[in-house]
N, C-alpha and C positions, 0 to 999 in steps of 0.2 A: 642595510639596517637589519639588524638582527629582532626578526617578531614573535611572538608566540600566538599559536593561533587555534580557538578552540572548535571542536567539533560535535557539530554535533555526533533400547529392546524393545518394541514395542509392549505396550501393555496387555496381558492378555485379556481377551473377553473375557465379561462375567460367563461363566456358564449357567443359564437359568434355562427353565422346562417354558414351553410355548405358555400350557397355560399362566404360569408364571411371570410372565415377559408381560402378556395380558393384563394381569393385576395389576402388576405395576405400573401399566403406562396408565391404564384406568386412573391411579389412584394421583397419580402427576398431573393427569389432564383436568381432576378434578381441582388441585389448585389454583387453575388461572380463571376460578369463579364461578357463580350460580349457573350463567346464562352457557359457559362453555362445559360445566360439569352435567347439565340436561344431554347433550350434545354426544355423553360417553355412550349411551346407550347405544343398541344396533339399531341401524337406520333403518326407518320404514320402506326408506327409495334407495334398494342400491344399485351402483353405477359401476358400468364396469372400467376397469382400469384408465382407458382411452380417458373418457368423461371425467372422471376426475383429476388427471390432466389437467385438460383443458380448462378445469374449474379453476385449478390453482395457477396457471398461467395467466388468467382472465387479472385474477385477485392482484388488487393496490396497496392495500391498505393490513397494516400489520395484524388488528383484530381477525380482518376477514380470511383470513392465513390461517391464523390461530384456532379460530372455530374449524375451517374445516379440517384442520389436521385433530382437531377435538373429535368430529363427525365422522370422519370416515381415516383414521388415523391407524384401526388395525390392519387394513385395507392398501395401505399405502407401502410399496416399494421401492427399490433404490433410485429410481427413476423421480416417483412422486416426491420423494426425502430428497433429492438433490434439486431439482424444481421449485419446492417450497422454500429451501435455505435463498436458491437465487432469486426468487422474487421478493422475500424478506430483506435480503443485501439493496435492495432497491426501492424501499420504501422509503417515506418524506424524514427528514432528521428529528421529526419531533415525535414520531412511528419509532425509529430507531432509539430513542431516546425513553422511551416508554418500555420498549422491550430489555435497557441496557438494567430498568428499577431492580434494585432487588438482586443484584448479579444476578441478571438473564431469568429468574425464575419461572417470570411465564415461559420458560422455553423450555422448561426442564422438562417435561415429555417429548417433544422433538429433540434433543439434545438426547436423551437417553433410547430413545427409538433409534438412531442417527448411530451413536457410538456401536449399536449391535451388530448392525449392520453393514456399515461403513465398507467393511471388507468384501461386499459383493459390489461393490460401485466399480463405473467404469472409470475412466481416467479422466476424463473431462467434469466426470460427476463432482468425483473428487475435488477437482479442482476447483469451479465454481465453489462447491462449498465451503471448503478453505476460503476462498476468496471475500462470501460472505459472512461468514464468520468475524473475518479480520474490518469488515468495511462497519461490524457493529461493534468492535472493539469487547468480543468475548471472550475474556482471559481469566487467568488468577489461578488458584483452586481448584475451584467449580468446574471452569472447564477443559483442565491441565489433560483429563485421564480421554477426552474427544481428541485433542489437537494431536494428541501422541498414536490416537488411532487412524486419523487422518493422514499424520505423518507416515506414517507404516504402509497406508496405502499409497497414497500417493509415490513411495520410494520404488514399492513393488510395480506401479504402473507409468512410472518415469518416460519407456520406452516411448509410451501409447501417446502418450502427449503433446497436442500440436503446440507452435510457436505463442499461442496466445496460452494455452492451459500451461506452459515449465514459468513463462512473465507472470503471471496472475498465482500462479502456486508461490515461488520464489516471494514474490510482493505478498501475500496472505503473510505468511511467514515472521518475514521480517516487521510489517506493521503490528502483527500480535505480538513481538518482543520472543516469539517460541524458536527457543534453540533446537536446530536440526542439522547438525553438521551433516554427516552421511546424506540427508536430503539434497542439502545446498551442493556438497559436492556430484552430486551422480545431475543433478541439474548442472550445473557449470557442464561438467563433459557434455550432456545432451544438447545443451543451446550454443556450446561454440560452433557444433557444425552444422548448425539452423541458421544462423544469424541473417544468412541470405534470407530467409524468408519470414523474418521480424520487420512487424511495423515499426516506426517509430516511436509507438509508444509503449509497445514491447521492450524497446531495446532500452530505450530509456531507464522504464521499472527494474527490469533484469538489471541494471546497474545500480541503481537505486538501492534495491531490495539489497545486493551482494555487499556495498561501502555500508550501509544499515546496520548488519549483520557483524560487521567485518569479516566478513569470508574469504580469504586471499583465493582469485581466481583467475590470476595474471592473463592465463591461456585464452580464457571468456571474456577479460577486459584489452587485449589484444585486439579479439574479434570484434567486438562492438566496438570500439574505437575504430578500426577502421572501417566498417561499415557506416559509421553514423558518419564519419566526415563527407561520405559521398552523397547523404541525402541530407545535410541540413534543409534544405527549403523545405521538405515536406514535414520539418519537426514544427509543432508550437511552441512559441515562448517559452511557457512553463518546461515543456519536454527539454528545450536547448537549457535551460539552467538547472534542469534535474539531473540533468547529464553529466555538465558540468563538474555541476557538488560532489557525484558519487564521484566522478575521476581525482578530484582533488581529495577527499577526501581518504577515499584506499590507496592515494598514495602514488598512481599509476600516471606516471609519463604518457603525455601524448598530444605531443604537439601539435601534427598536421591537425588533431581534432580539433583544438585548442584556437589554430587557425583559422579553420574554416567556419567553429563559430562565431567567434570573432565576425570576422566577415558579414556572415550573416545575422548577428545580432545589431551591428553598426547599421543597419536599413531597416531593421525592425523595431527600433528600440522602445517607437512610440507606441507599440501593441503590450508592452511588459508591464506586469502589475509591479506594485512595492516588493514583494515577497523574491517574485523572479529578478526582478536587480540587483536588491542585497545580495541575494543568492551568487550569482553569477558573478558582479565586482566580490567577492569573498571566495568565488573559487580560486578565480585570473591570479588572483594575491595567496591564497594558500598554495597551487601549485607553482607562482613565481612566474606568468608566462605575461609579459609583454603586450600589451594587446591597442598600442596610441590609436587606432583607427577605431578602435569601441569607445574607447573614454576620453573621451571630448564634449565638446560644448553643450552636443547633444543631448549625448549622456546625461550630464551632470541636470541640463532644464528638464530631464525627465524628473530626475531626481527633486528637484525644487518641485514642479509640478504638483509629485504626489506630495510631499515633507509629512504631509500630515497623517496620510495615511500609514506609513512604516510603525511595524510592533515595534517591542524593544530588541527584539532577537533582530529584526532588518536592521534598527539603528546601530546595534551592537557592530553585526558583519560590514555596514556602509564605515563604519569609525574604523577596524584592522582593515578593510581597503585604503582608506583614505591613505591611512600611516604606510603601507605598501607603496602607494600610489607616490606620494610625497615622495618618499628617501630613493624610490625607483631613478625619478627623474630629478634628483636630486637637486630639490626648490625648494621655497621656504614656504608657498601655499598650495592648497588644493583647488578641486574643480567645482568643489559643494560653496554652497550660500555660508555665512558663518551662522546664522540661526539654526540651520541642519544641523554643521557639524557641532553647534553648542549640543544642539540635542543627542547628536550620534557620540559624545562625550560623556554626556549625563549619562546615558541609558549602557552607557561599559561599567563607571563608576559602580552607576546603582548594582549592577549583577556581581559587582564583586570579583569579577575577570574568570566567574564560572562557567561553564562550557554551558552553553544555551539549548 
């Protein structure tokens, strides 16, 4: 049965004069308000580097971030600017949601302190901050002329970068939608010859981020492919159908992987939310691979289990499995309830057969 199946130069610095840089971060820090523009002044208590560290590592909560990058913000180095991004990447969603107002505005002094900078970070700095950037969803415009500065470092510090910072760079990346070809390439070379020493959830994202992007990285998805088939057990659910997607996705053969998830998803299946099934039955059927020992009975009562849970994108991908699944074994029914698939029907019609 024939299916269609949908898927989903560096910039240069500004050159400004110290005292310059000064005024205007003043005059930034002064927009995120009364209580943070008191705060621009030089502090009565200063602390030295160490200490202020540990102050912002201590810090939860997005305000409390904010202020003291308001307080002691001339004060702060590449160190404390990569520190603040990552603990900011880590606040509650409704903190990140707060800072997203406004395209990012409360940030636009760290943002523009950040972009001057950028260039003396180390490679892990770098990459953390990539990282949280991408986990607040700061894009657009506003912050095209940072990611492209980020980008430049981070290409220049590729080398430096362990197996967590090339997945977490690579993933920044592709979750902000920021094209970086040259990056993604000099990464692909860097992480095929790591893969040994990729976690799982490394290896996953690195696939992820690459099928995302579309970055053809055969060489890279060679090497995690067969890496990963030798340690599914130690993947999670989510990781084994992330995995999945990206391979079906870019397109990339690989069976033994394909295998061996199988396998192990067929004994796990009751730990997988709605998201990681669709996912997974949508990859098995986009890359065409076989898999009777995962979709069975089990399967499917998982599937009934959640019904209600699934978005429209899960009901979407459960409906082109089904019609896989169907004409695969070539029968006139499926493994789903008919009230599922009434719904995994509705929810194709409604999107119109647009890629989800």
């Amino acid at each position: 049965m024939a299916l269609r199946f949908a898927c989903a130069v560096r910039t240069p610095l500004l050159q400004r004069s110290a005292p310059a840089a000064q005024a205007t971060w003043r005059v930034f820090t002064a927009l995120r308000g009364p209580t943070a523009a008191l705060h621009t002044r030089a502090p009565t208590d200063p602390l030295n580097p160490k200490q202020i560290n540990s102050l912002i590592s201590k810090s939860t909560r997005a305000r409390e971030l904010l202020d003291l990058h308001a307080k002691y913000g001339e004060a702060f180095d590449s160190i404390h600017l990569a520190t603040c991004w990552s603990r900011l990447g880590k606040v509650s969603a409704s903190d990140q949601s707060w800072l997203r107002f406004d395209d990012g505005a409360r940030l636009i002094a760290l943002r523009e302190q950040t972009r001057d900078r950028v260039q003396k970070f180390g490679a892990q700095a770098v990459s953390s901050t990539a990282h949280a950037m991408a986990k607040l969803d700061l894009r657009g415009a506003a912050w095209g002329s940072l990611w492209k500065e980020v980008e430049g470092t981070a290409l220049a510090r590729r080398r430096e970068l362990n197996p967590q910072g090339l997945a977490n760079t690579a993933w920044a990346f592709a979750k902000a939608g920021h094209a970086a070809p040259a990056l993604f390439d000099a990464i692909g070379k860097e992480s095929a010859g790591k893969v040994l020493e990729f976690n799982p959830q490394n290896l996953s994202n690195t696939a992820w981020a690459f099928a995302t992007v579309g970055h053809a990285a055969p060489a890279l998805f060679d090497a995690i492919g067969k890496e990963s088939a030798g340690r599914v057990r130690e993947f999670k659910p989510q990781a084994l159908a992330n995995t999945m997607w990206a391979f079906a996705t870019a397109g990339h053969a690989a069976p033994a992987l394909f295998d061996s998830i199988a396998r192990e998803s067929a004994g796990r299946v009751g730990e997988f939310v709605p998201q990681a099934l669709a996912t997974t039955a949508w990859a098995f059927a986009k890359a065409g691979h076989s898999a009777p020992a995962l979709f069975d009975q089990h399967f499917a009562r998982r599937c009934d289990a959640l019904a209600d849970e699934f978005n429209v994108k899960d009901l979407c991908q459960l409906h082109q499995w089904h019609l896989w699944h169907v004409g695969e074994r070539a029968c006139s029914d499926g493994l789903l309830e008919a009230a599922l698939l009434a719904r995994c029907e509705a929810a194709l019609q409604a999107s119109k057969n647009k890629p989800l």
